[in-house]
Each structure stands twice: as C-alpha cells, then as structure tokens.
C-alpha positions, 0 to 999 in steps of 0.5 A, spaced: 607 335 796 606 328 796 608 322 800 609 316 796 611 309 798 616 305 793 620 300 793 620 296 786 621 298 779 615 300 776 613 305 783 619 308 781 617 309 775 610 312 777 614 316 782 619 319 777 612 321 772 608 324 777 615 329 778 616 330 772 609 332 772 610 337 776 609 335 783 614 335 790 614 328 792 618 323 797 619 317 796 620 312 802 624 304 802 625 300 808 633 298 804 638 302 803 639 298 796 632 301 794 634 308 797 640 308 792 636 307 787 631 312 789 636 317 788 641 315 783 634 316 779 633 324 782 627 322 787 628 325 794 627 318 799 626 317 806 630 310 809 626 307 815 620 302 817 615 307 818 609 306 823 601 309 822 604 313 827 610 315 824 606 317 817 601 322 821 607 326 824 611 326 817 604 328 814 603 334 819 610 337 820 612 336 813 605 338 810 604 332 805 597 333 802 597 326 800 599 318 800 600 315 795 602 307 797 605 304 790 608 299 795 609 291 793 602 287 793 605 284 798 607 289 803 601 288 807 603 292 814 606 298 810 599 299 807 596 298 813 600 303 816 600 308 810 592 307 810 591 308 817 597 314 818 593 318 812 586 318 815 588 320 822 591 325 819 586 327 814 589 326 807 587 322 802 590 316 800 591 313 794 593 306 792 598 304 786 597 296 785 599 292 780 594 288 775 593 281 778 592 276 773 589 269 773 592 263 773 589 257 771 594 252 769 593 244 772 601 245 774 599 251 778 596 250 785 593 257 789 593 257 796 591 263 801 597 264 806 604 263 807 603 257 813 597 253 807 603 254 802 609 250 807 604 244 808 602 243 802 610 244 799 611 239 806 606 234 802 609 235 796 617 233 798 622 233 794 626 239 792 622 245 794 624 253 791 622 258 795 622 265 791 618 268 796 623 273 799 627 273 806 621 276 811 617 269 811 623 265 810 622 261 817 614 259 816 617 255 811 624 253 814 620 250 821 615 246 817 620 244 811 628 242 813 626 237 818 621 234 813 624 227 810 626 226 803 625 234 802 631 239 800 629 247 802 632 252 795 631 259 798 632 264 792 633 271 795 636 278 796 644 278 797 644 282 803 648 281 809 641 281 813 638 275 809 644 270 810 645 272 818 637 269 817 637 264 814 644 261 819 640 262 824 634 258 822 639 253 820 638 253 812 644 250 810 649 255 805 649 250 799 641 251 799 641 259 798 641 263 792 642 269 794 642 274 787 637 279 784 632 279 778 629 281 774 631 274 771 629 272 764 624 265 763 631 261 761 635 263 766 629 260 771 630 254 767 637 253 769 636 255 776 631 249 775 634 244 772 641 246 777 638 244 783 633 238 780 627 242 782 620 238 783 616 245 786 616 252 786 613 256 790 612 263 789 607 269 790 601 272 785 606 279 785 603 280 778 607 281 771 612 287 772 614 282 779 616 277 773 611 271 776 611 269 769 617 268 767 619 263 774 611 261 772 613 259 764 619 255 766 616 251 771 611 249 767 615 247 761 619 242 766 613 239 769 615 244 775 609 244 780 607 251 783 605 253 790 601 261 789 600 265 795 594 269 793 595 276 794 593 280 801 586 282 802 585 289 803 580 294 802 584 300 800 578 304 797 582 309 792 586 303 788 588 304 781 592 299 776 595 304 771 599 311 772 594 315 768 589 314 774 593 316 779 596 322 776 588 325 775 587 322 782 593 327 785 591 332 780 584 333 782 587 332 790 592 338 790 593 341 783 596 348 786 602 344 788 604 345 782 
C-alpha cells in the first residue's frame, strides 16, 4: 500500500495512474475541497495536517511500504514531515516534483523568499497583485498596506478561512479576488487591466501550476514580475515524470500488486 501526499491536479493524476496500475494507494490534502475531489475521481484520501510523527504512526499501523510526496513545490513543511515521518519509520521516500523552468525575461525579477519579494514590491509601489496563495498573505500585508502610493490585490482561494484572514490582517474587501484557476493568458489579462496592475508577484510553481499564463499577460502589458524561487530541499529520490515514479514503486514493492 502506498502513502501518497496530493493536492493539485497533476498529483492526482499521477495518483490515479499508480492505481490504476495496480497498487492500494491513499491519498492525503489538507482541504476538504481537495479531498472531495479526491474522491469524486475514486482515490481513498485522508483530510488533515500531518506532522513527522503522524506519517510514522500512519505508516506503522497502516503498514505503508512506501512515501510518495507529489505535493505543491512549495509545501515546504508537508515534505519536510513526509521525508522525516518515512525514514523514521524505515520506508523509502520518493519525491514527484514538477519540472522547474527558467525564466529570463527583463520584466521578471527572482527573488529567494517571501519577505525579499514584500520589500522589493514596497519599492516598487503601485498596485501589487499577489498570487501567492493565503498562507504568506501577512508577510506581504505587514510590509505593504501601510506603504504610501501602493494598493494590495490578493488573488486567492474563495474559502471561508482565507476571507476571515485577510479581515484580520486588515486587507480591505475591494482588494480581494477570491476565485479558483486554472486561468487562461486572456483572463489575467483582464484581471490586469481591472485593477490597473503595475507588479506581480507570483512563485516558480512550474507549467501544470499556470505560471505561464499569469507570466505571458504581465509581460505583454509591461507588468513587472516579482518570482519566489522554489524551496531548497534535499529530497533524495526526486522525479519529474510519471513513469520514473511508477518504476521507483515497482521496484519498491511489487508484490503489492
């Protein structure tokens, strides 16, 4: 049986192939939006944050013969955890990660952390979207809503917990875009052009995590972009294709099957 951390559309994909080829899988989110969709397309899911510790008990007591983490690139504790919680508990650990790519374009400027990418967009000024999701929301609402001639746009999930977050850190209703993508190259464009956009920053997510088409529209509107670079992380195994996972589980555990 295997333990496999999910999330976003292409983990599930890969999740769904490594059932289909034969094996007993779960599958764990940490919303229950993600976990619906888990189940609508057939997989088991567990729903819940899990620590180091709670991947060992899982592992022992469910008898899991293996991690796989195709978490988002920049779920940087939930891979920490998964990486710890296996080798404590003596299972192999294998990492799906999206491809990365490199970006080059004058307009698009890399940065290595959350709090690098506040105090260049407070430089910056203007209007600032963030598509950087909920969880970091106040390292740039602490540095950025006090600052004169800047307007916050926060670009987010519509969930309940994001909108009582961004009332308590202050950031007024008219400055949130609560919706859900995939969004296509035209659809940023107008969302650029709505709110007068002059910078945008975003996180190397990689292709399936439509970078590209916030990156394309910004870039033929002169939009500036602020890029977080994606978590160092020693994972080991790492993979970026489907096939090298399946053959990493095969070899692991076949007579699973």
């Amino acid at each position: 049986m295997i333990l496999f951390l999910a999330g976003t559309g292409d983990a599930r994909a890969l999740a769904l192939m490594i059932q289909e080829a034969g094996y007993k899988i779960l599958t764990t989110v940490v919303t229950e939006n993600a976990g619906k969709e888990m189940q609508k397309a057939g997989l088991d899911v567990y729903v819940g944050r899990l620590t180091n510790e709670d991947f060992v008990k899982m592992i022992q007591t469910q008898g899991f013969k293996a991690v796989v983490d195709a978490s988002h690139p920049f779920a940087e504790e939930a891979s920490k955890n998964a990486l710890l919680g296996a080798k404590e508990a003596n299972v192999p650990y294998i990492r799906y990660e999206r491809e990365s790519q490199t970006y080059q374009h004058k307009g698009i400027i890399m940065v290595d952390s959350y709090e690098e990418a506040a105090q260049l967009a407070a430089e910056k000024k203007g209007v600032i979207m963030l598509t950087t999701g909920s969880k970091t929301l106040n390292v740039f609402t602490s540095r950025l809503l006090n600052e004169p001639d800047t307007r916050v746009i926060a670009r987010m999930l519509p969930r309940k917990d994001n909108m009582e977050k961004c009332e308590a850190l202050g950031l007024p209703q008219k400055d949130i875009v609560a919706i859900q993508g995939p969004f296509t190259k035209e659809f940023n464009r107008a969302l650029y052009n709505q709110y007068g956009v002059t910078t945008m920053v975003t996180k190397e997510s990689g292709k399936a995590g439509s970078v590209d088409e916030k990156l394309e529209a910004a870039i033929e509107l002169g939009i500036e972009t602020i890029m977080i670079k994606r978590p160092n992380i020693q994972y080991g195994n790492a993979y970026s294709d489907f096939s090298s996972i399946l053959t990493s589980i095969d070899a692991i555990c076949k007579e699973e099957k």
